[in-house]
N, C-alpha and C positions, 0 to 999 in steps of 0.2 A: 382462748384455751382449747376453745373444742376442736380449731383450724391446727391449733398445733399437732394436736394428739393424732388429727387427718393424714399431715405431713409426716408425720414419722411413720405411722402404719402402712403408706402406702411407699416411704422408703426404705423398709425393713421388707416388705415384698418385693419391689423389685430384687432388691441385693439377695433377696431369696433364691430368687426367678435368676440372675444371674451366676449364682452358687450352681444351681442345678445344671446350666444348661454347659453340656459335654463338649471343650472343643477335642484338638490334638494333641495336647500338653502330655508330655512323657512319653508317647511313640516316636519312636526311632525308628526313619526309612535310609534304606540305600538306594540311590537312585545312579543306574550305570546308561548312560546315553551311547549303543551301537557304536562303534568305530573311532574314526579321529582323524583329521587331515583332509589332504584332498590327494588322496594316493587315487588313482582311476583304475588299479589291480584291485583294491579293499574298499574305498569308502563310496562305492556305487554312484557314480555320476551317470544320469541319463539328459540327452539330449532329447531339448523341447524346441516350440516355436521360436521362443525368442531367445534362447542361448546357445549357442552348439558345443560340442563334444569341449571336457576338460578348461567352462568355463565358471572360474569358482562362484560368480554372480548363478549360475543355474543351478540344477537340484542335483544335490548328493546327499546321501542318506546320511551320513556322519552329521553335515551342517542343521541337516532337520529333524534328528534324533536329540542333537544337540537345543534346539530350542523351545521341541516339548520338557524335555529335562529341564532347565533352567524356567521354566511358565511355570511346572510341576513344584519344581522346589518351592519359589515364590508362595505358590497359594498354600503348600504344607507348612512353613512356617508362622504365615501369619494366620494360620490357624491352630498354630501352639508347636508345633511338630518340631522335630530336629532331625535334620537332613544334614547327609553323606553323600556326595560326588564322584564317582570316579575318573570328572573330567569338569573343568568349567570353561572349556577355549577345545574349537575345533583347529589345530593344530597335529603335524603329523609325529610328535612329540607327546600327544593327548593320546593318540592309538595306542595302550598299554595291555601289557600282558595278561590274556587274561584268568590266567591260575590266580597271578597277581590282585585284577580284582573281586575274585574271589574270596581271597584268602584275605584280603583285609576289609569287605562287608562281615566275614566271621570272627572276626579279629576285634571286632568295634560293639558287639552286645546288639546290634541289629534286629527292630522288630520286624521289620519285612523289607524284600528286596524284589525292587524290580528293573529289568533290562528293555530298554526299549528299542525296539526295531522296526523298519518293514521290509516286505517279503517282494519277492521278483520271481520272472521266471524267463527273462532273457530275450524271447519274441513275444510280447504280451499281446494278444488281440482282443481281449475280452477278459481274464480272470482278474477277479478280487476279492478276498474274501479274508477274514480275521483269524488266526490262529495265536494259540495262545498255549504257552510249552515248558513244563514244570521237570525238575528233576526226577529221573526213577522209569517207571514204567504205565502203562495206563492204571492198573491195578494197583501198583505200591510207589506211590509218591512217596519221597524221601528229599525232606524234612515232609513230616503226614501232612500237614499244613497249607503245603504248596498248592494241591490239589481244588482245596476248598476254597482257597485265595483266589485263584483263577477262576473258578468257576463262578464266585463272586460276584470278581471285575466285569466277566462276559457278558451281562446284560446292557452294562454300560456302556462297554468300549463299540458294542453292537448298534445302540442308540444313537445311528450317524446317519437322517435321513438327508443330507447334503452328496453322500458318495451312491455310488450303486454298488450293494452289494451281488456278490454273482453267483451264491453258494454260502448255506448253513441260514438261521434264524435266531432270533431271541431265545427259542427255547430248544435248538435243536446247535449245540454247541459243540466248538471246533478246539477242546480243550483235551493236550497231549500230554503225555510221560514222555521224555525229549530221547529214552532207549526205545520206545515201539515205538514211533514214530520217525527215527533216525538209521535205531540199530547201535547208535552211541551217546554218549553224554557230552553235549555243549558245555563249553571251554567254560563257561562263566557260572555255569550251572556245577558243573562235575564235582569241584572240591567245596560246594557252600554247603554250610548248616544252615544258614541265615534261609526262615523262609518261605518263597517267592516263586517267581514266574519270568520268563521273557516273553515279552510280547510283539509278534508282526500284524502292526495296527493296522496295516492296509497293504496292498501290493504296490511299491511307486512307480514299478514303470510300466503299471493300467494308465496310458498315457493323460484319459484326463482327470487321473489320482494324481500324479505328475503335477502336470500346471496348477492343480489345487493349491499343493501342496509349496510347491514358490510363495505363495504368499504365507508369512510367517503368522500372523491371526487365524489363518484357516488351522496350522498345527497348534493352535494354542488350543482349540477345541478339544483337542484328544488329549491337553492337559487335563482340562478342565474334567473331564471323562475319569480320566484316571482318578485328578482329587476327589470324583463324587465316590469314586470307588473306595477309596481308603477312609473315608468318612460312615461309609456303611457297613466295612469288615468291621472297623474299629469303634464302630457305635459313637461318635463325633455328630452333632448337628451340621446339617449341611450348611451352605454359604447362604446368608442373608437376602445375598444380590442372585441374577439372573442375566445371562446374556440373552441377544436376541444379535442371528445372524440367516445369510440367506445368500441365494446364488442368482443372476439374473441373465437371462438366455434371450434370445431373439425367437418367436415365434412363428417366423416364416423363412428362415434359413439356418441351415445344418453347415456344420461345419467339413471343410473338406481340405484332409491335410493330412500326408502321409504320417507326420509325427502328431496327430491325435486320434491314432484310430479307438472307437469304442464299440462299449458289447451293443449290442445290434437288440431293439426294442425297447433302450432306458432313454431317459432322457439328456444324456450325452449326446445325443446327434446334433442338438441346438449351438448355437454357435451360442458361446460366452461372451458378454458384450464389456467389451475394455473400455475405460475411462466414465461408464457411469456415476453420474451423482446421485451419491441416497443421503436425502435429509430428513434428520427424525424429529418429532412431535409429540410433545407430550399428551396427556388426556386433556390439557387448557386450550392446546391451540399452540404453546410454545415452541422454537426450533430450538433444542436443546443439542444437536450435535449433526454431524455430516460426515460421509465417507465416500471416498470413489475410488472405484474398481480401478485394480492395476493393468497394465498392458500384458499380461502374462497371459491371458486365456483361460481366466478362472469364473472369471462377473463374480469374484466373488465380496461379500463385506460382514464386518461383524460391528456391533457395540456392545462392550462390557460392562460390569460392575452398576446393571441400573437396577433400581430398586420396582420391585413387583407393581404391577401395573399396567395401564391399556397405554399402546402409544399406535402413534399410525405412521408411514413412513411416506416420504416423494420421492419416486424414481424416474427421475429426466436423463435424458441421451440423445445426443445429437441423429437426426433422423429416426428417430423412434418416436410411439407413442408415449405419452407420460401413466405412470401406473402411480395409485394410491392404493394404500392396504392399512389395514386396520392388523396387529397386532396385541397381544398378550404378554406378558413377560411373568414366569414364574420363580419365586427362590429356590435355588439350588438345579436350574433348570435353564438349557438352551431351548430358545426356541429358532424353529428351524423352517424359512421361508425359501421356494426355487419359484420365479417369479419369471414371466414370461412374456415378453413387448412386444409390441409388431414393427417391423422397420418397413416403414412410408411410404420407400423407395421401391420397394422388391414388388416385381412382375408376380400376379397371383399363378400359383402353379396350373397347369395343362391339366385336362380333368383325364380320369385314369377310366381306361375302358376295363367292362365287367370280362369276367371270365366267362360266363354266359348271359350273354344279352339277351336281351327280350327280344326275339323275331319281330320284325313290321306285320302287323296285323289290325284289323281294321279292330275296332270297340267293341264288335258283338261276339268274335269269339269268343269262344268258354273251353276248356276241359272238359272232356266225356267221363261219365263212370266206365265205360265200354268201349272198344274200337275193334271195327272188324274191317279186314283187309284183305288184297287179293297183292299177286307176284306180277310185277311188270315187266321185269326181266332179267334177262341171267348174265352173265358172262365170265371167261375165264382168259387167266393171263399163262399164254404159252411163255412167256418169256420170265416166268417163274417159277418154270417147272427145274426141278433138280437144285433148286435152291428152300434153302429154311429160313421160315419168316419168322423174327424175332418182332415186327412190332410192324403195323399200319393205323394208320388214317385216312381220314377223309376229309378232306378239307378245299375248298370253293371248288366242289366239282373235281378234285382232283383225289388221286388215292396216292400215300407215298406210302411207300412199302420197304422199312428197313432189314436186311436178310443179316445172318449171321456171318457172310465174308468179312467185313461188312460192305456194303452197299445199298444206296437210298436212290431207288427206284420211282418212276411218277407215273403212273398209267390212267388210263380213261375206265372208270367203273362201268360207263355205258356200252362203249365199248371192245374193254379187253385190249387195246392196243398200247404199246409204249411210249408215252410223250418224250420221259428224258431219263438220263440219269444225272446225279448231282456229283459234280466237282466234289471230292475230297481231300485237296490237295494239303498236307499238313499235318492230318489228321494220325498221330501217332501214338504209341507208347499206352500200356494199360494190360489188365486182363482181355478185354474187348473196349480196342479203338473206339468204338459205339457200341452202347448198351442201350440206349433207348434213345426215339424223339419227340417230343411234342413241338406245341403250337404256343407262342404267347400269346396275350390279351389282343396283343395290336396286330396280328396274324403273322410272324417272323417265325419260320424254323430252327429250334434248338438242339441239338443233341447232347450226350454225353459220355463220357468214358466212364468204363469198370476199371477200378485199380487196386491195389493193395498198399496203404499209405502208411509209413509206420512213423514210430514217435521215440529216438529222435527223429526229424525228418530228415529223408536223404532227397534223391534228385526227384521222387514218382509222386504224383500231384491229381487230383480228383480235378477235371476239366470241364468244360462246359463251349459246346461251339454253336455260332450262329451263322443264317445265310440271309442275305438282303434279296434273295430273288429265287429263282431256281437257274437262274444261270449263273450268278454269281461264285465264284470262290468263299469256302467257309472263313470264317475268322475267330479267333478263339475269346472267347466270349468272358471268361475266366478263369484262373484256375487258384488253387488253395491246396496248402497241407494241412487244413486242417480239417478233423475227420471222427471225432465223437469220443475223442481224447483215450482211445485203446492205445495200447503197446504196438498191437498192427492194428489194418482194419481193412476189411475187404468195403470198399465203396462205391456205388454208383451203379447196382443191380436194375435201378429204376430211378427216374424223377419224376415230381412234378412243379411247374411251374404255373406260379398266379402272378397274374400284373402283366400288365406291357412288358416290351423288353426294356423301355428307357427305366423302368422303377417295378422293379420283379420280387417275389420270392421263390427262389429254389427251396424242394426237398427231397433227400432222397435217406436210403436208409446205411447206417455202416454195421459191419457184421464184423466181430472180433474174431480175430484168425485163431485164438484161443479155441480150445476144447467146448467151452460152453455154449460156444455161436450166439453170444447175448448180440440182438440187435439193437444200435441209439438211433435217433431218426434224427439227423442234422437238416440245420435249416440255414440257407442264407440269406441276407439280403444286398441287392445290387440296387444301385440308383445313380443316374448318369451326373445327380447336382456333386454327386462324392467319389469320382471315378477313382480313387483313390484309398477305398476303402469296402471293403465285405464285410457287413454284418453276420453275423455267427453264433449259433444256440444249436444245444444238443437235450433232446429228451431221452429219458430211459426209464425202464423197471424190469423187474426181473421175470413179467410173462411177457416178452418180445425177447420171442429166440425163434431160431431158422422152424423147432420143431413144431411150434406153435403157429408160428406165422407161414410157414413153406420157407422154401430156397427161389420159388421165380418168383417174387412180389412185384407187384405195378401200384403208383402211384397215380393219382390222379386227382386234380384239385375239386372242388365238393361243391357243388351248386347250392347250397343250401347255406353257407354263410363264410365269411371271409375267413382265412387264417385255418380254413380246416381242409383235408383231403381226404380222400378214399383209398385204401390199401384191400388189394383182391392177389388172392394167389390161390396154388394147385389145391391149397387145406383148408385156406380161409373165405370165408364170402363175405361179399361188399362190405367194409365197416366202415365208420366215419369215425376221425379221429378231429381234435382240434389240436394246433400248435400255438400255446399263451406264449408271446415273445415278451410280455412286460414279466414273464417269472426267473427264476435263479435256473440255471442250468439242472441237469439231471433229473430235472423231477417229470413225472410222470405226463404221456398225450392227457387228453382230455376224449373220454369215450364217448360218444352221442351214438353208439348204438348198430348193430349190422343187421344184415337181410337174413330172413326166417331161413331156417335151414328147408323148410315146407318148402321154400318157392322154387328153392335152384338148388343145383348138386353143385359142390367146392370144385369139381372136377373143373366146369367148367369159368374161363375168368376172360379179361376182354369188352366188360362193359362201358358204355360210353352215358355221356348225360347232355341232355340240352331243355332250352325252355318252352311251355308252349302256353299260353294265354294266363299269364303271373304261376302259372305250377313248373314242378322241376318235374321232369322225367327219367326215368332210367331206361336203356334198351339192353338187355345182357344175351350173351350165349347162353345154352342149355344144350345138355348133354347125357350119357348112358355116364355112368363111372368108367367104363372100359373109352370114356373119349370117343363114340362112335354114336349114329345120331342126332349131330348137331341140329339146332334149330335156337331160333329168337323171344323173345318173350319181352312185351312194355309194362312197365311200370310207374305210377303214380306217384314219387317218392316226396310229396313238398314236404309231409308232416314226420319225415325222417325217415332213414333207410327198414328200423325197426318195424317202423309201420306203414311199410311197402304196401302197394295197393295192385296186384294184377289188373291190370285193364286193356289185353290182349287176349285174341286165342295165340295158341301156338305156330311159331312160325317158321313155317318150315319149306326150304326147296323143292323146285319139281328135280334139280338135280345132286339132291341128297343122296348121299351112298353109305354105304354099310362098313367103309373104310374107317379106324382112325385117323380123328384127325390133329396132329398136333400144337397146331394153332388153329381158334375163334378169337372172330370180331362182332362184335354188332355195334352198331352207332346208326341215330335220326338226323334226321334237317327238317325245317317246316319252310313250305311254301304257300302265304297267307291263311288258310283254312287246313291246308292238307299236311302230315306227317310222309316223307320218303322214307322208310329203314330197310335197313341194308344186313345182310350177313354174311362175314368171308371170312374163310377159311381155306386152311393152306390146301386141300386135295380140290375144291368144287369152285374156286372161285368167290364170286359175289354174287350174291340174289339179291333184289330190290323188290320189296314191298310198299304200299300206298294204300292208306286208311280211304276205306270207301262208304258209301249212302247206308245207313241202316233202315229200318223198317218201322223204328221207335215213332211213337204222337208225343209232339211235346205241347203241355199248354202250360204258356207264359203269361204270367200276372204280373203288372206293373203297376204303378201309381197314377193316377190321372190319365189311365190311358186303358184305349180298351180291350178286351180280350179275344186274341186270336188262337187257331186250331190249323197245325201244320202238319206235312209229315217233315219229319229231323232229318234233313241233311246234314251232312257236317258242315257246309256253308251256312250254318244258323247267325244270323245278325242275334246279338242277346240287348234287349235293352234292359236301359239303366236301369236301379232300384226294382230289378225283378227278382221271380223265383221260379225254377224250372220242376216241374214234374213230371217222371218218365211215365208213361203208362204200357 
């Protein structure tokens, strides 16, 4: 009796627990799938690897609007809902008017309406990003409702860690009134009460959104995205079940294929591996299901409808390593795996030389707190008189001297004489054919043009050229319209370059020909395994403008850590900036700090950096503000520009003159023990200095060894596990 009285209590709770718990029952959606057909004027067919132009087997946006909509419907229903179509067949019969469906979501008592779409922008190289676009204005959404729907849905539709997003956040959302945002009302929006929102859930032809996107389980994601959305407006329990899906990449080759180019520091550059098997396991050990990756160029796989729980998965691939992982699976929840193998086969890559190397130097050098030096000699270049030097170096003994004709001249710093000039043959088109050159990692000369690139793009293109020799003919090295996404954009004032030439990053800055002269700082990247493709990222904020930063900037890459440079100009002194390429676009450098305004006048700019016994150094110009008075000055900079370290006197020519001058240089070299610096300038030439003997005692304490008392040469042997005290 008592077991009875059990049974019923505990089936009167459930059917309780049942009663309460909330599905979809009595919500009414409209659900309108973008387009219809395979018209190639309207239902956006983009060619990928494996299909070409106007083939219906490949990606159109109708066909995959179409298959979130009909995933969408499914899961709304069997969770109570009642759904409305304005299409269930991609058919170009299906592409209907759309006042039409409009007017019959308002026609029908309709709880919410939503339009599904994605977004293009015709040469895509990199954007992606969610928008989400409501009747009325940003301000006065009409139906009021629309607005908070959307804004809603935006966490969710956002929660796609399978894509790269390239622009906006979870919390920093890309949710429009479709009049500010247009300037007019969308055909499907304009006449509804019903309401909703349309949604561009991704850009499709971010080429590898694209190949995702082929495979019809990847879009059922952004179903699923959508139902969790419509379960949270409408206060519905979520889904019982959870997916678990993921992407699977090669971890030692990038893909390289003009129809996949991606944004430049995500992890698109991995090749997607076609025809994997992933087979999954439950928490016992059991193989409960299997999947493999299509030929599309997605790696991608999903499994649905499993109930919450640990499972783990096998990923084999012919010539690949085998991966196991351990997963999660939660209700009402994707979980989302990008999983990365090594293929067996592949040549381990060439190792990449430093931007500044460590000089050969034997073990006992050290860094000085002090260096005192004397002038070894001067010399001056008759053969650049009546010319204006826009930019020199120095490099293996030689000086290349870029003038403003342009021309890149090579002279002997030792002795003032003219070795060559370089072939320019080619070399056309821009505000300045050359605006600046440097050195790569692996010692190859680059240059570049100044230009004015505007958007849309016409025929004028931001360049980049290189030489194999100094006798060689240049060859052009790259070139790109793209430019830091202004209307115009003045580019190519400066660069600088990190990396060898076969696997480099370009930077340079672009200045919008607008009134504000906001400057973005574009970045590329080149790499010889992807000759086929420019990686592409633009930083901004609204304190980089000409006024702030000057009109003559130089770049220069930063000895102090990867991925950051140096910006010095007529206003600004030394800064260091960093470029995060794993972030979204537009968002801000990264500061790490500039030189005291105490040490050097803004006047003067032309600093150079090199290594000298594990510390970074700096050699800059110094100057009057009137430009006159040039002289040198070294600096200790390892523990950042801010906390520059004087460790020179002044350096200054015995043929210094009282002239302005409109260009300084200074730049070092080490020869085992010894520092060479140099200073040149356009009126006097080049002076060469060399760090000489001081008069310091050093005594050196080491470990198990015993104590000696020297006078300090700079030739000091330092041994190991010591410590130096000056006296």
């Amino acid at each position: 009796m008592k077991t009875l009285k059990y049974i019923i209590i505990v089936g009167l709770c459930l059917l309780c627990a049942g009663l309460n718990a909330k599905d979809l029952t009595g919500v009414r959606i409209y659900i309108n799938p973008g387009h219809g057909g395979f018209d190639a004027a309207n239902d956006r067919n983009v060619v990928t690897i494996p299909y070409g132009a106007n083939d219906p087997k490949g990606f159109w946006e109708s066909s995959s609007n179409l298959t979130k909509g009909l995933a969408l419907r499914d899961m709304l229903e069997a969770h109570g809902a009642t759904v409305m179509m304005s299409r269930t067949e991609n058919r170009d019969e299906d592409d209907r008017n759309l006042t039409e469906i409009a007017e019959e979501a308002s026609a029908n008592d309709m709880d919410a309406f939503l339009s599904i779409h994605s977004n293009a922008v015709g040469v895509n190289q990199g954007t992606n990003y969610l928008l989400l676009l409501y009747r009325g204005t940003d301000d006065e959404p009409d139906p009021a409702l629309s607005k908070p729907m959307a804004q809603s849905c935006w966490s969710r539709m956002y929660d796609n860690p399978l894509t790269n997003w390239t622009y906006y956040s979870a919390t920093n959302m890309n949710v429009r009134g479709d009049f500010s945002f247009y300037g007019y009302h969308l055909g499907v929006l304009k006449n509804n009460t019903v309401p909703g929102f349309l949604s561009e859930g991704e850009f499709h032809d971010y080429l590898p959104e694209t190949h995702r996107l082929l495979n019809e389980d990847y879009r059922k994601l952004e179903s699923a995205r959508f139902f969790r959305y419509f379960c949270d407006y409408f206060e519905a329990e979520q889904d019982s079940k959870g997916i678990l899906a993921g992407l699977i990449k090669s971890s030692n080759e990038r893909i390289n294929n003009p129809l996949y180019l991606y944004k430049a520091g995500t992890n698109d550059q991995w090749l997607p591996i076609n025809k994997a098997q992933v087979e999954l396991f439950d928490n016992k050990g059991n193989s409960i299901g299997s999947y493999q990756t299509d030929e599309c160029y997605n790696g991608f796989y999903a499994f649905f409808n499993l109930e919450p729980g640990k499972y783990k998965i096998k990923i084999t691939a012919e010539n690949y390593e085998t991966a196991e992982i351990d997963a999660e699976v939660k209700a009402g929840e994707t979980t989302s795996l990008i999983t990365q193998i090594e293929n067996k086969t592949v040549i381990i890559e060439k190792e990449i030389p430093a931007d500044y190397p460590d000089p050969n130097q034997e073990a006992g050098a050290i860094a000085m707190p002090f260096y005192q030096t004397q002038e070894t000699a001067t010399s001056t270049f008759e053969w650049l008189k009546d010319k204006n030097i826009r930019k020199s170096i120095l490099h293996n003994n030689k000086l290349y001297v870029l003038t403003t004709e342009p021309q890149i001249y090579v002279g002997n710093p030792a002795t003032g004489e003219l070795i060559s000039e370089l072939k320019l043959t080619g070399i056309e088109s821009g505000i300045l054919p050359i605006s600046d050159i440097a050195f790569s990692a692996d010692g190859y000369l680059m240059a570049c043009n100044k230009n004015i690139v505007k958007l849309p793009a016409d025929d004028q293109k931001f360049k980049v050229y290189t030489w194999d020799n100094d006798e060689s003919e240049p060859k052009l090295f790259f070139e790109t319209t793209q430019q830091g996404n202004f209307s115009g954009s003045t580019i190519g004032e400066t660069f600088a370059i990190s990396g060898p030439r076969w696997k480099c990053k370009i930077y340079t800055p672009a200045v919008t020909t607008g009134s504000s002269r906001q400057i973005r700082i574009v970045g590329y990247l080149i790499d010889e395994e992807t000759p086929n493709i420019i990686g592409y990222k633009y930083m901004m904020d609204g304190s980089y403008t000409e006024a702030l930063w000057g009109e003559a900037i130089t770049f220069t890459p930063s000895p102090l850590d990867t991925d950051r440079f140096i910006v010095d100009s007529e206003v600004l002194l030394p800064t260091e900036f960093g470029f995060d390429w794993t972030i979204a676009d537009r968002n801000p450098l990264i500061s790490h700090g500039a030189v005291n305004e105490k040490l050097l006048s803004p006047q003067a700019k032309g600093a150079n950096f090199f290594r000298y016994a594990q510390h970074s150094f700096m050699i800059s110009p110094n100057c009057d503000n009137d430009l006159t008075h040039p002289c040198a000055i070294l600096f200790d900079i390892t523990e950042g520009l801010d906390k520059a370290i004087k460790i020179s006197e002044v350096l200054t020519g015995s043929n210094s003159s009282e002239s302005t001058e409109p260009y300084m240089m200074a730049t070092g070299t080490v020869n085992g023990y010894d520092m060479n610096l140099y200073l040149h300038t356009q009126n006097t030439g080049i002076t060469q200095f060399q760090t000489v003997t001081t008069d310091a005692t050093a005594n050196i304490y080491a470990s198990a060894l015993k104590m000696e008392s020297t006078v300090l040469p700079v030739r000091l042997r330092y041994l190991w596990n010591s410590r130096l005290l000056m006296n």
